[in-house]
N, C-alpha and C positions, 0 to 999 in steps of 0.2 A: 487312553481312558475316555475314549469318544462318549460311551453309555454313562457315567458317572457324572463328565460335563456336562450332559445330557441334562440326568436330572435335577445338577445345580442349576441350570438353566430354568428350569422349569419351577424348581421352589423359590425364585426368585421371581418368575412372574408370577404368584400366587401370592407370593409376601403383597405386591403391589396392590391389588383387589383383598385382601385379606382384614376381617377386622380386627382390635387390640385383642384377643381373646389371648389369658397366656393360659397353659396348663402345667399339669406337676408330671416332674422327670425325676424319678431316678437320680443323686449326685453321683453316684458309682456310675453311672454311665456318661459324668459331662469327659472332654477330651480334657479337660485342663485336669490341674492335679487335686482341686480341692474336694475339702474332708468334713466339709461342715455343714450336720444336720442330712436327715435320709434324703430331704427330695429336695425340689427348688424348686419356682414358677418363672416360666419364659414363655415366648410366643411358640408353639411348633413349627413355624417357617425359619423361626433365627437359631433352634436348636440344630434341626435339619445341616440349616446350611451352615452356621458355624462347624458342626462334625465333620461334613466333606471337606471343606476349606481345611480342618485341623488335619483328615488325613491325604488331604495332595501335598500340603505344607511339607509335611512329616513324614512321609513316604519315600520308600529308596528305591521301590523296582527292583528288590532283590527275591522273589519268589522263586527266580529258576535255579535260584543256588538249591543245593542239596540240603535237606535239613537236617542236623547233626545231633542235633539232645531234643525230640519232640516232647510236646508240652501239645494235646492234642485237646480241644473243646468242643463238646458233643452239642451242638445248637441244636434244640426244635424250636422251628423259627417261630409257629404263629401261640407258643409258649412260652417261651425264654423270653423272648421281645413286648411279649403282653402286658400292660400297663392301667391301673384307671387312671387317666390323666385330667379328671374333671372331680377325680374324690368322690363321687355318689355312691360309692359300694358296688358299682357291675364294672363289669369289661364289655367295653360294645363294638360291634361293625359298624358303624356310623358309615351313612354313604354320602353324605354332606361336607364333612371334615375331616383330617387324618384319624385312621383308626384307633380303640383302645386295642382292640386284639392284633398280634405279632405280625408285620410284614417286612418284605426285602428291604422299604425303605426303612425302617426300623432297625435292621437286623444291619444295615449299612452303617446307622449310627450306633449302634452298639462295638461294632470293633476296635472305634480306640480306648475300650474296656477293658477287651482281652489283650487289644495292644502290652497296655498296663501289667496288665496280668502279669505277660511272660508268654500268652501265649502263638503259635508259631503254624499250626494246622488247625482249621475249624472243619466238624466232623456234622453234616447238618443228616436230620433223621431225610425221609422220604420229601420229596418235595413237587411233586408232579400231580395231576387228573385225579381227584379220589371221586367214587360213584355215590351215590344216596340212597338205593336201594337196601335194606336192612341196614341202617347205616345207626351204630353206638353213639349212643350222646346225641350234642346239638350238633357239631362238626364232624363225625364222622373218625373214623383211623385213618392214619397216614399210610397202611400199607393197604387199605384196600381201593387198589389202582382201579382207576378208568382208562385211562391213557398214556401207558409212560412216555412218550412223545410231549406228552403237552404239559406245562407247568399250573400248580395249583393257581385259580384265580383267587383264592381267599387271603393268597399272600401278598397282593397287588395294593396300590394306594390310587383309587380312583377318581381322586381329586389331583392328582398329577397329569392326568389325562396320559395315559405312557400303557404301552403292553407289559402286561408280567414279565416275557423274557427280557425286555430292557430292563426291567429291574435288577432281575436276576444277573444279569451280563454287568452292571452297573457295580452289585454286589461281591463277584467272582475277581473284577478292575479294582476294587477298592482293596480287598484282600491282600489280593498281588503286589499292588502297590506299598501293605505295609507287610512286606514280607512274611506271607502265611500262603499255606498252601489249604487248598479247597478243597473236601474229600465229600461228596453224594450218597446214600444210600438209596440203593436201587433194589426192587422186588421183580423176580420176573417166576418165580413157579407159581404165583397166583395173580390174581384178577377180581376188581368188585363185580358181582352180582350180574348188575347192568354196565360193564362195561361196554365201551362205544365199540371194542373191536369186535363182540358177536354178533352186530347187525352185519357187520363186515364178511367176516370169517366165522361163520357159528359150527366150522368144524374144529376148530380150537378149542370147543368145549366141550364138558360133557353135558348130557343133557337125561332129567327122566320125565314121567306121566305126570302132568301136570297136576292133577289129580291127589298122588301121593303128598300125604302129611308127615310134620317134622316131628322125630321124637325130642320129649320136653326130658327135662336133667335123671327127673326119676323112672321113665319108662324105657325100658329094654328089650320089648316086643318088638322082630324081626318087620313086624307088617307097619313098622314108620321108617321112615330115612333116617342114617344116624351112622355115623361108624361102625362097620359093619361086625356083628357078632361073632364071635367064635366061642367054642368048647375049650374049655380047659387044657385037655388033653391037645388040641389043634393048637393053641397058644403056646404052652411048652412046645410045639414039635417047632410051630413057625419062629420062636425064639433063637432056640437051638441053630437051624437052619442059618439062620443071619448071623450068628455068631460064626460058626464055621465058612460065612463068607461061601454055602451054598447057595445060588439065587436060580437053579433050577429047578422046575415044577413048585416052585412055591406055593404054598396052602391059598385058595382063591376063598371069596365069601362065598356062602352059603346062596343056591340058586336062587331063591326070594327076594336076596338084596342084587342080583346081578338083575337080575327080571325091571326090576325098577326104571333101569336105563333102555336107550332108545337110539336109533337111529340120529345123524345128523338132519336135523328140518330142512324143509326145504326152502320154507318160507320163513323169515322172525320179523318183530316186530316190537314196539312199544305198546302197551296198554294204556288206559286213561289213569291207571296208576304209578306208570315210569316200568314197570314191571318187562322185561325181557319176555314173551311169549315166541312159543316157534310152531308151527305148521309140521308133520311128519308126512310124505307120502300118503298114507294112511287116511290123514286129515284127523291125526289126533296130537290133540295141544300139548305141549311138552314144556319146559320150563329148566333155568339152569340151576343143577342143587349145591346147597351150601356144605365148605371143605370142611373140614374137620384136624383134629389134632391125629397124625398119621404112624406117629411111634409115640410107644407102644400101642401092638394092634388092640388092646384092651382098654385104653383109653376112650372110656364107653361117654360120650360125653354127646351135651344138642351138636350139631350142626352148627357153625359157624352163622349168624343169618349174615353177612356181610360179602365176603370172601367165598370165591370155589377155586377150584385147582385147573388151571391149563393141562390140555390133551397134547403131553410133549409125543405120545406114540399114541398112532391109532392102530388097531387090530380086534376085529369083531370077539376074537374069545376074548379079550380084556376090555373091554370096553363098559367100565365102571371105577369110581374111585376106591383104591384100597392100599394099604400099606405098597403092596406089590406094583403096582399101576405109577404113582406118585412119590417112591420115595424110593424102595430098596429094587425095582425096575425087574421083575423077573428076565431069566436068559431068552425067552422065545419071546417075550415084548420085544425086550431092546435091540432088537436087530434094526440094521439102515434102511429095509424096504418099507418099514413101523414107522421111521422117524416121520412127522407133521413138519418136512421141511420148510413151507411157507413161513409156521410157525417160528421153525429155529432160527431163520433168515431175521428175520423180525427184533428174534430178542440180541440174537448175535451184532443188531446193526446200533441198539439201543443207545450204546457207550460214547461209540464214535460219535455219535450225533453231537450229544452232550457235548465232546471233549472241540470239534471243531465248531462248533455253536455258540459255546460258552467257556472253552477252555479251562475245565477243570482239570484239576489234578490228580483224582483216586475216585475209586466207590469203594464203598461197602456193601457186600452183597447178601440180600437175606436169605439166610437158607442156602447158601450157595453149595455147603457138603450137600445137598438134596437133588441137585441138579443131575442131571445123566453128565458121565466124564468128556464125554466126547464134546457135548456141548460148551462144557466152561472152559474146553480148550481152548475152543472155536473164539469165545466172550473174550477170554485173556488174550490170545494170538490177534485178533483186529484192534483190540485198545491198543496193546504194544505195537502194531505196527502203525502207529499216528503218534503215539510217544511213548519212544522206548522207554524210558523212568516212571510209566502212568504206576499207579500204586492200587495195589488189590486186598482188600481185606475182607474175615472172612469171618462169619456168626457161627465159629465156633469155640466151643467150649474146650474142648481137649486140644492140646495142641500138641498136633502129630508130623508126621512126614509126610502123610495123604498131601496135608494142606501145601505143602512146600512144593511137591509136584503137580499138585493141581495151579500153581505160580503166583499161590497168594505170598504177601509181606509180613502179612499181620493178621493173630487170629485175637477173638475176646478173649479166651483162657479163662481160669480159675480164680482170681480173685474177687471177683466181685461175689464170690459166694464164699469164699474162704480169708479173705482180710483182716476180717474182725475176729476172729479165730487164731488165738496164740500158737497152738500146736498144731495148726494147718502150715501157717505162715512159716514158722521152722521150716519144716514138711519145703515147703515150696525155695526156702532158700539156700539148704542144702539141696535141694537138684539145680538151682542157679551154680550155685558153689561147684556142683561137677558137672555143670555143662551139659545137662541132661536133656534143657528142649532144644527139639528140632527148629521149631520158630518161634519169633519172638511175641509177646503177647501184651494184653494193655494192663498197665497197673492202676489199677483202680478198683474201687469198693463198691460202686453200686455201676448200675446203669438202668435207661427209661424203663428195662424189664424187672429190676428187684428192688428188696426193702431200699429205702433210703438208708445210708451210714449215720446218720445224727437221730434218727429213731429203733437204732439200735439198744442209747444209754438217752433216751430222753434229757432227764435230767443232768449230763454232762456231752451233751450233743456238742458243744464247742469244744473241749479240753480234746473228746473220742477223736472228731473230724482233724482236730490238727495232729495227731499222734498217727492214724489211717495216710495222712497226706506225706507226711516228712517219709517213716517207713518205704509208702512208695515211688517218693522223689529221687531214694537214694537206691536204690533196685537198677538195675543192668537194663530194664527195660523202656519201653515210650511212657511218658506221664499220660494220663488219661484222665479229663475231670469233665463232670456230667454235671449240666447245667444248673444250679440249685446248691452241688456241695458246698458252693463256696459261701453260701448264704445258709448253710446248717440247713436245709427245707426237712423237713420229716416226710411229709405227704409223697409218696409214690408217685409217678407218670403213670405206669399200670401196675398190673398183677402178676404179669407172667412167669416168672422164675423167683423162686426162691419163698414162697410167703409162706408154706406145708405146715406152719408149726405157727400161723400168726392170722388173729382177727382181721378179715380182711371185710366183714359186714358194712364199715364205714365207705370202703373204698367201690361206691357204688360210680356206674359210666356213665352216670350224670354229673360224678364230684373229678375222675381220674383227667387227666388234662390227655391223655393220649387221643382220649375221644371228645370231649367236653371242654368250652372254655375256662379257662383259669389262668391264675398267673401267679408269679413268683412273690417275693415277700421281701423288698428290697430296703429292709431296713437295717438299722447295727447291729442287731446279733448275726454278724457274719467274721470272716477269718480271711476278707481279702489282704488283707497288710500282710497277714502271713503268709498265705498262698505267696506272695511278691518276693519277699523275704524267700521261702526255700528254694524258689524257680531260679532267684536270682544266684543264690549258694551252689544251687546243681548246674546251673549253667557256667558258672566259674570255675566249676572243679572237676566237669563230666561231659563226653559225647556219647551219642548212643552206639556207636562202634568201636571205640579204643575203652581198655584200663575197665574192663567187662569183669577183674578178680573182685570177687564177696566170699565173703566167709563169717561163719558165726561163730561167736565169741560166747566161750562156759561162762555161767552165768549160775551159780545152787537157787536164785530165788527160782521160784515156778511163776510163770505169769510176765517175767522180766525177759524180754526180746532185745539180744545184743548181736548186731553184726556189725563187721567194718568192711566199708569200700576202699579197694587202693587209689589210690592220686598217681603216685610217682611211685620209685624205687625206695623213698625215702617215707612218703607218710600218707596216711588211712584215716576215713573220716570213722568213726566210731557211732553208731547212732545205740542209745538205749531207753527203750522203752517200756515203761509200763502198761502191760495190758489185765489191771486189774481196778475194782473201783475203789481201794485204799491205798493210803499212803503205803512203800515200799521202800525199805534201805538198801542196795547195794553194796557191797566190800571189794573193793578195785585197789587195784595199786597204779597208779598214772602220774606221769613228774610233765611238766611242762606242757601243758595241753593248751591249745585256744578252745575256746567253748562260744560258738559260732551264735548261736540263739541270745547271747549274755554280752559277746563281742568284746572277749576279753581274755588275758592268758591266766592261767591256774599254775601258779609252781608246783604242785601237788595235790593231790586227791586220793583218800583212802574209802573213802566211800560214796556214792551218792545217792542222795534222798529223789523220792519221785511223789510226788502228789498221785493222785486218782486220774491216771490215764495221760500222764504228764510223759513226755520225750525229751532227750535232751543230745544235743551233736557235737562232738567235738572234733578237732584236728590231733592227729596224736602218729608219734612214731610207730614204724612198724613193727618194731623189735620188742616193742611194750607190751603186743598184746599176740597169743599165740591162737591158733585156731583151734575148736576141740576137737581130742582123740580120734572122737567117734565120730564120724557124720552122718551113718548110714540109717 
């Protein structure tokens, strides 16, 4: 734990020159156990270094064991870690003092949090080089890369005097040390704006007439850049086609929008406004244009101003962005004499870097179903050959057999849009019951891209979130908790999935924390005791690979969600819950039960009462409760 040393080292020649200033922490974040009152005031040098001391103290060095019941924790570090630690109302960069806004050193002391927790894998979003050019909010998104080679300098503490990757390396030591395993998200089909690699390589991009304007939300005319237009008639055909899994002579854009684009420059360059400019043969200025949303091809939307798409093939008839080009790869693109091998050298070399640099242990890959196959062979077969256990997960939604062949572990899945939904949930745990997915997926209710779960029921945001959390504790699958549920947050990270039917006017990219500073809300309306409580229950009585049988239990109320998990040969946890917002009675027949939540045995039970969104778990024989008839 050289890099961790490191930085005790270092907060401790700072304590020395440092004056009495203390500031306010978080108590859910001290390492000791206490519970009293939301924050507390201490120096930031004695906080620091008391948390690494608590976790070399506390520490077992068991990381390389396999992990058996994940309890996964989706960190966005310069979010999650963010703090006012002076009370004035802002979160600030401070380049004098430790920051209020999230860094590595923060995000170091934050773990004997999740220690607490239960939790056992931290799942951190992007962490690398993001560019400025078009850039959302004050800080920018985390997935529009500059550099994935280089780590964010925003997440650094430069009153430590230390390079980011020491932090970073510092952070991944501390982990390990309290037996959690580190999982990355990584972006490699796009790139910011100005990224550093197009001075480099500006045939990795694509490029048009500098000249050419953006279309804005409401204009559709072919003569701006924009997702390229099609007819009706072209969209059903190019629909159809991609469903039949034809990806020959796929429908191209219309010649106006192919016109647009340009040769590779020969020359690039910065402007006096940061701005990527490129030279053509010609000596006509050229510029790199912003991506777009790529399925569906009607998704008539601006241009990304942040983000464009990497040239994974070059070939002069395709040589523009469109559905075909960047996502569903037509037959005569994707041929090997197409491929931009310098390119795929590059992204293919990404992992390993990381993994002998920093020794993580997994990425999550954006977009990775989007990727040409040959490629994510390439990605997965060089990570596994530096460590064969590295762990692959994959942003998507369906979980299929694609995913399993392509050699990911774990895909996002369905619930974080279907959770909160009684007759979904059914729906999903009758195909657990027959074994129905190919892989396994994260149980959880939200994630950075949809509604929050506690702004589902406003007004019953805590009863909802612990009914949401128990349900998926006792699921066959990995636990999944996104930073904020555990603190009930309502406020969204962004927009991206799921809001179709919800005022999203508020949730402007000067308010949303994926681009814009903010931070959490770490006071007692939260549901950590509980969270601790089920983690501790699932992990006494479940691994993620044995005693995988669920089954749902007939239930006449509507609204009322009963499954039981097996334990043993002999007995099943029973979970029921209410997913309505009034009280509900149940009529059961159950003789000798523990009722786990209450910690106490019940000689009998003829019925149970549920409050408004109220769960309740017991231990109960198996022969009590039969599965129903029907499942199908």
């Amino acid at each position: 734990m050289k890099n961790l040393q490191k930085v005790l080292q270092k907060l401790k020649s700072v304590l020395v020159n440092a004056d009495e200033t203390k500031d306010v922490f978080p108590t859910l974040w001290k390492c000791d156990n206490s519970t009293s009152g939301s924050t507390f005031l201490e120096r930031p040098e004695h906080f620091f270094i008391n948390q690494i001391e608590w976790i070399i103290e506390n520490g077992s060095s068991t990381s390389s064991k396999k992990v058996e019941s994940p309890i996964i924790y989706n960190l966005f570090t310069r979010f999650t870690t963010a703090f006012d630690h002076n009370q004035d109302g802002k979160v600030l960069n401070f380049a004098q003092s430790f920051k209020e806004t999230g860094t590595f050193l923060k995000a170091i002391a934050f773990l004997p949090y999740l220690k607490k927790l239960g939790v056992n894998i931290v799942y951190l979003l992007p962490i690398t080089a993001i560019g400025s050019e078009g850039k959302k909010g004050d800080l920018g998104s985390p997935y529009s890369i500059s550099n994935p080679y280089k780590l964010d300098e925003f997440l650094n503490e430069p009153l430590l005097d230390l390079e980011v990757e020491e932090l970073f390396a510092a952070f991944v030591e501390a982990g390990h040390h309290l037996g959690m395993k580190i999982i990355v998200e990584f972006v490699f089909r796009t790139a910011s704006k100005d990224s550093e690699l197009a001075i480099k390589n500006p045939e990795w991009f694509y490029w048009i007439k500098e000249d050419i304007e953006e279309r804005d939300s409401e204009n559709i005319s072919e003569e701006f850049y924009g997702a390229p237009v099609f007819t009706d008639k072209e969209l059903e055909d190019i629909k159809l086609n991609v469903e039949n899994k034809n990806f020959k002579n796929l429908i191209a854009p219309h010649k106006i929008y192919r016109d647009m684009f340009t040769n590779t420059p020969i020359m690039v360059q910065k402007d006096e406004n940061g701005r990527i400019i490129g030279i053509t043969e010609k000596g006509e200025k050229v510029k790199i244009p912003g991506a777009f949303a790529d399925w569906p091809p009607n998704d008539i939307q601006p241009a990304w101003s942040d983000v464009t798409y990497l040239k994974l093939y070059d070939s002069e008839e395709f040589n523009y962005i469109a559905y075909n080009t960047v996502r569903m790869y037509d037959e005569e693109l994707a041929k090997e004499e197409n491929e931009v091998k310098s390119l795929w050298q590059h992204i293919e070399n990404i992992i390993p870097y990381y993994q002998k640099k920093f020794n993580i242990d997994g990425v999550m890959i954006d977009m990775g179903h989007s990727l040409p196959k040959k490629l994510m062979q390439r990605i997965v077969s060089n990570a596994r050959a530096v460590k064969e256990d590295f762990m692959f997960w994959e942003e998507n939604f369906v979980p299929n057999e694609n995913s399993v062949k392509e050699g990911y572990d774990l895909v996002l899945g369905y619930m974080p849009f279907d959770a909160h939904n009684y007759y979904k949930m059914r729906e999903i745990i009758k195909r657990l019951e027959r074994k129905d997915f190919p892989i396994k997926f994260f149980a959880t209710s939200e994630t950075h891209n949809t509604p929050r779960t506690a702004s589902r029921f406003p007004d019953n945001s805590i009863q909802f979130n612990k009914l949401i959390y128990t349900i998926s504790a006792f699921l066959p699958l990995p636990l999944f908790l996104h930073s904020g549920f555990e603190l009930c947050e309502k406020f969204p990270v962004n927009t991206g999935l799921g809001f179709e039917n919800i005022d999203t006017s508020d949730y402007t990219v000067e308010k949303l924390p994926l681009f814009s500073t903010a931070n959490l809300k770490w006071d007692d309306s939260n549901i950590v005791d509980f969270i601790k409580k089920i983690n501790k229950v699932r992990n006494e009585y479940f691994t993620f690979n044995t005693l995988t049988d669920i089954s749902l239990v007939d239930c006449d109320e509507e609204n009322i969600l009963m499954f039981k998990r097996k334990i043993d040969e002999n007995k099943s946890i029973l979970v029921v819950a209410n997913y309505f917002q009034e009280e509900q009675t149940v009529a059961i027949d159950l003789q000798q039960v523990f009722d786990i939540l209450e910690d106490k045995v019940i000689d009998k039970i003829e019925e149970i009462k549920l409050l408004a969104f109220e769960v309740k778990i017991f231990v109960v024989d198996n022969n009590q409760l039969q599965k129903p008839e029907e499942v199908d």
